[in-house]
C-alpha positions as CSV (number, residue, x, y, z in Angstrom):
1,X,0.0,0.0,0.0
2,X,1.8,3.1,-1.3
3,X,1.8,6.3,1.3
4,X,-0.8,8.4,0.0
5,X,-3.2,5.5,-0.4
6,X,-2.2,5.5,3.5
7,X,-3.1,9.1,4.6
8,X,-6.0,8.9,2.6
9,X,-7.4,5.7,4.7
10,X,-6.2,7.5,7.5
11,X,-8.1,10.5,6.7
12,X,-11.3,8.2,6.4
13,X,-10.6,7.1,9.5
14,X,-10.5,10.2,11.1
15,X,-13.6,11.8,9.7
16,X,-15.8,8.7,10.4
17,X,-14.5,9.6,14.1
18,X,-15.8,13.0,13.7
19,X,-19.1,12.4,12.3
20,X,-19.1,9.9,15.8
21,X,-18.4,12.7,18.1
22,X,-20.8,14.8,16.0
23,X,-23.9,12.5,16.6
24,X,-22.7,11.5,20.1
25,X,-22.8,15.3,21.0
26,X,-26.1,16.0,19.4
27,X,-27.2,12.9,21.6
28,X,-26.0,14.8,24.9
29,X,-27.3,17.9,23.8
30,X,-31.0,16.4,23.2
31,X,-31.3,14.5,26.2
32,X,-30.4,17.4,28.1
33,X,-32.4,20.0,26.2
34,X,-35.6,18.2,26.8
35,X,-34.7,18.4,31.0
36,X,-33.3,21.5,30.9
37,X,-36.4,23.4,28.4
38,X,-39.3,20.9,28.4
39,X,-39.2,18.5,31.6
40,X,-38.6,21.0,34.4
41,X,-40.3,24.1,32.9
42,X,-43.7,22.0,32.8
43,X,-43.5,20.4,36.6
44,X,-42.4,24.1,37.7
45,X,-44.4,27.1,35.7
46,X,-47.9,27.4,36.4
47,X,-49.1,29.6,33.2
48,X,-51.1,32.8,34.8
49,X,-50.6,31.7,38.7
50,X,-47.2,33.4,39.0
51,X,-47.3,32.7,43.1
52,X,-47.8,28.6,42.4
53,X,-45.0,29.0,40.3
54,X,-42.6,30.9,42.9
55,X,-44.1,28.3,45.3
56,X,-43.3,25.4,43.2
57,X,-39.3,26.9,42.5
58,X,-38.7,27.4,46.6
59,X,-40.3,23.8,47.4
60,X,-37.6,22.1,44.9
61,X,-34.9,24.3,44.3
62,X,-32.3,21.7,44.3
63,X,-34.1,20.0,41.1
64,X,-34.3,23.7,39.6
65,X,-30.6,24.4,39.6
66,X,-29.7,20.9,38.7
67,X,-32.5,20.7,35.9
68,X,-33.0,23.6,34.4
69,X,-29.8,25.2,35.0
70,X,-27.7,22.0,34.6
71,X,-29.2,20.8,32.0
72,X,-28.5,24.1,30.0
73,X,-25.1,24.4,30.9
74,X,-24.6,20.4,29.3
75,X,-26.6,21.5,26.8
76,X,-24.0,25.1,26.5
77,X,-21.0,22.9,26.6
78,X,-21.9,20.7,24.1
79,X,-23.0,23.1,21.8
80,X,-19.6,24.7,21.7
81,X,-17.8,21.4,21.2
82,X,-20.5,20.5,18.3
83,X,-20.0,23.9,16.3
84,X,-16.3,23.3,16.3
85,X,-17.0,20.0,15.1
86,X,-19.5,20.4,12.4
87,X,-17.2,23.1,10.8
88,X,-14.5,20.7,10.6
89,X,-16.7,18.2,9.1
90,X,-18.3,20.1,6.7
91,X,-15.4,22.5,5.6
92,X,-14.0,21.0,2.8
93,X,-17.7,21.5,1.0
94,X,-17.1,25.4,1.7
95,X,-14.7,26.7,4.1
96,X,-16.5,30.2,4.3
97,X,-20.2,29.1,4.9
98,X,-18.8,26.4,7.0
99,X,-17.6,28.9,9.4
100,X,-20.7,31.0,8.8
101,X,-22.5,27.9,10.4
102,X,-19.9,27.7,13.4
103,X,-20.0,31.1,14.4
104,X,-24.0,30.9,13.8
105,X,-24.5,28.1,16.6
106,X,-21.6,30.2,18.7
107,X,-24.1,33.0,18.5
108,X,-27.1,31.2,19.8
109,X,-25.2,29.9,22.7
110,X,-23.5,32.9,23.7
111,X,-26.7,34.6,24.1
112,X,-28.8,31.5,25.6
113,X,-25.2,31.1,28.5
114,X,-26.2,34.9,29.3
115,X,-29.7,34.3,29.2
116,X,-29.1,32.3,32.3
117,X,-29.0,34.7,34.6
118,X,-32.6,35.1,34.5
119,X,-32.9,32.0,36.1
120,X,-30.6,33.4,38.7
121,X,-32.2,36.0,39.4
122,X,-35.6,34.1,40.0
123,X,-33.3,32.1,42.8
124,X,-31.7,35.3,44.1
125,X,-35.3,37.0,44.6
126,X,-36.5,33.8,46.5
127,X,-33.8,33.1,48.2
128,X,-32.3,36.0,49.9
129,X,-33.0,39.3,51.0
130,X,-35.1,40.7,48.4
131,X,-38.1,38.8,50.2
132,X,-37.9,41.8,52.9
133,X,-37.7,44.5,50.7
134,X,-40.7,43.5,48.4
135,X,-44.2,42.3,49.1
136,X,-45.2,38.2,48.3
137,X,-47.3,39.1,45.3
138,X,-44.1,41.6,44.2
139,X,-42.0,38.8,44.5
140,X,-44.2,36.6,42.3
141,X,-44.7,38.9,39.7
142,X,-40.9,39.5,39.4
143,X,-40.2,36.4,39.2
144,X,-42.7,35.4,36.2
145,X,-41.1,38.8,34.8
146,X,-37.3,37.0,34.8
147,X,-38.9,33.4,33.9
148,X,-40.4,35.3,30.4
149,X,-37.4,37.3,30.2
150,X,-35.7,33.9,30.2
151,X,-38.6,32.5,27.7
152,X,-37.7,35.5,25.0
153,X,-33.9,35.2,25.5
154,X,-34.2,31.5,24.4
155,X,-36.3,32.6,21.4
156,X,-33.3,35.5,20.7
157,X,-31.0,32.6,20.4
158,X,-32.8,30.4,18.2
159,X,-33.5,33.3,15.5
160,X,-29.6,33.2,15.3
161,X,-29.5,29.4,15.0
162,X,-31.6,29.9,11.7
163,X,-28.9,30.9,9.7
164,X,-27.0,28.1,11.1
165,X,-29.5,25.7,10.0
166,X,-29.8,27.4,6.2
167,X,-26.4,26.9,6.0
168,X,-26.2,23.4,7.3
169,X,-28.7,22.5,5.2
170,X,-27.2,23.6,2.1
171,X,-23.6,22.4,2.9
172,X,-25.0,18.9,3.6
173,X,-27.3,18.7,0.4
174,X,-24.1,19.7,-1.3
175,X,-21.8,17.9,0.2
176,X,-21.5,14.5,-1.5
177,X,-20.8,12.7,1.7
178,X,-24.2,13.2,3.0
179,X,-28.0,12.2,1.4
180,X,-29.4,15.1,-0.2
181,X,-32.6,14.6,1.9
182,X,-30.6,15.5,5.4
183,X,-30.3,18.8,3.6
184,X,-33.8,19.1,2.2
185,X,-34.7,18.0,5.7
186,X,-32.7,20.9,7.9
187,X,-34.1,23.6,4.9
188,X,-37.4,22.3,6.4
189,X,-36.4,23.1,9.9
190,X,-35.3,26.3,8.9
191,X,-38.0,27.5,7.7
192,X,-39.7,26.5,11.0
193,X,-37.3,28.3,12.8
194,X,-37.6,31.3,11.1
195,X,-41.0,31.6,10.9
196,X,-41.5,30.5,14.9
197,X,-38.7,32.8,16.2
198,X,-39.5,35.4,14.8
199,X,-43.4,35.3,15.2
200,X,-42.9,34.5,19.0
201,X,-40.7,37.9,18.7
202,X,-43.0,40.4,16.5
203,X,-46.2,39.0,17.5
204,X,-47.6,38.6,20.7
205,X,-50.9,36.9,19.9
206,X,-48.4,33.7,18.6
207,X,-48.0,32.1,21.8
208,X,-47.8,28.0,20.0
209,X,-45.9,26.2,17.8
210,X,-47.8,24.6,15.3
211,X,-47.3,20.9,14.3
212,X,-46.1,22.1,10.7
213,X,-43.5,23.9,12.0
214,X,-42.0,21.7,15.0
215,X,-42.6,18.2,13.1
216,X,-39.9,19.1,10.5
217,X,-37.9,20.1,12.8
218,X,-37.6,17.4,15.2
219,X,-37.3,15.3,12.1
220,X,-34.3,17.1,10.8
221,X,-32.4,17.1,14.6
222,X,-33.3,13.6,15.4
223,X,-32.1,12.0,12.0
224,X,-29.4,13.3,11.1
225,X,-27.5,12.7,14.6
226,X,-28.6,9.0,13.7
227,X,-27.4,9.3,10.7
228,X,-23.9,9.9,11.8
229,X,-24.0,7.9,15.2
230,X,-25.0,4.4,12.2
231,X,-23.8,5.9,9.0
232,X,-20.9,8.6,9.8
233,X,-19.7,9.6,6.0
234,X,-19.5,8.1,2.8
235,X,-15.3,8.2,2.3
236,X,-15.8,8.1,-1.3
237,X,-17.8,10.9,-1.2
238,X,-15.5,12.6,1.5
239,X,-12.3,11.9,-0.7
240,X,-13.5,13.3,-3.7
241,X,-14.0,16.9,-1.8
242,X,-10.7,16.2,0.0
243,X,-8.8,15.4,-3.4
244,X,-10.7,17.2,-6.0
245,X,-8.5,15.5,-8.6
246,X,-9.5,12.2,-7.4
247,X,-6.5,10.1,-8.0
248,X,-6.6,8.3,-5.1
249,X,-10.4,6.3,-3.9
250,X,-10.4,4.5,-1.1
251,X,-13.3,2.1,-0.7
252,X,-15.7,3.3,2.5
């Protein structure tokens, strides 16, 4: 086996590792999203009782932190990790819009690690002092005010994951090293997140996601981290990006 045949199985090697880590993360990151944004949110936030709510936050706050602030910070982590990632998976389709994509995701979870602090605020308004200096049904009403602060923040975050998910999409229909309908699949989800971020933003009678907007998204998220968890990348496909001249094909 001559040298560059060598490198190049290397290489295949390499990125089937990457696509690995890729799906593993999106993994970590969904498990932990669903605590961190679905399962704790619903046993904790009464909609239009806002002292239930401060009620149920003070009568669990150990499950609180470790749920909903926790789970984010996994979720925050993992997101960094998985932007890095994805651009050096995808680069050698487009180096540019790869990093468009990275610096997208970075974006959205730079603004959802500040948005945080709402939640900290919540505990810092149950928890200490502030419980002398403002009446019960102050309290409660600041604290729904922080926990929708916290509920528009996230929405802030996902309008900048849009153009991540344009560009994904694209790059992966392009890529040759991917199925086409990943790509058509995340153009789907975009769309959804455009049109839900930015309603929930500049319309204040929107208040739910409709099913033709969430369904193509969770289909998008959920297969293609299968997809590279089973499937990782095609190395012929791969190669021919990586060698544009194509010499050199090593069998995947």
């Amino acid at each position: 086996m001559s040298q560059e045949v060598l490198n190049q199985t290397n290489k295949g090697n390499s990125v089937q590792k990457t696509a690995r880590l890729a799906g593993v993360l999106y993994l970590i990151i969904t498990v932990a999203a669903t605590i961190a944004h679905f399962v704790v949110p619903s046993n904790f936030i009464i909609p239009g009782d806002a002292a239930a709510t401060a009620s149920n936050i003070i009568g669990n706050e150990s499950m609180f932190r470790l749920g909903a602030i926790g789970g984010e910070l996994i979720v925050l982590l993992s997101e960094i990790i998985l932007a890095v990632v994805l651009y050096v998976l995808l680069k050698p389709i487009n180096k540019t819009l790869s990093l468009i994509a990275a610096v997208s995701r970075l974006a959205m979870t730079t603004i959802h690690g500040l948005n945080l602090i709402n939640y900290f605020f919540v505990l810092l308004l149950l928890g200490g002092s502030y419980t002398t200096v403002f009446a019960p049904d102050q309290v409660d009403a600041l604290v729904t005010l922080f926990l929708d602060a916290h509920s528009y923040g996230f929405t802030i975050g996902i309008a900048f994951l849009t153009i991540h998910v344009f560009v994904l999409a694209y790059l992966i229909f392009k890529s040759g090293y991917f199925p086409k309908i990943l790509g058509i699949l995340f153009f789907a989800a975009g769309v959804g997140y455009l049109v839900d971020s930015f309603a929930l933003l500049l319309f204040p009678s929107y208040t739910t996601t409709p099913a033709f907007l969430s369904l193509p998204i969770a289909i998008a998220e959920i297969a293609f981290p299968i997809w590279l968890l089973i499937k990782g990348v095609n190395k012929k496909g791969y190669q021919k990006r990586v060698l544009p001249s194509n010499k050199t094909v090593v069998a995947g």
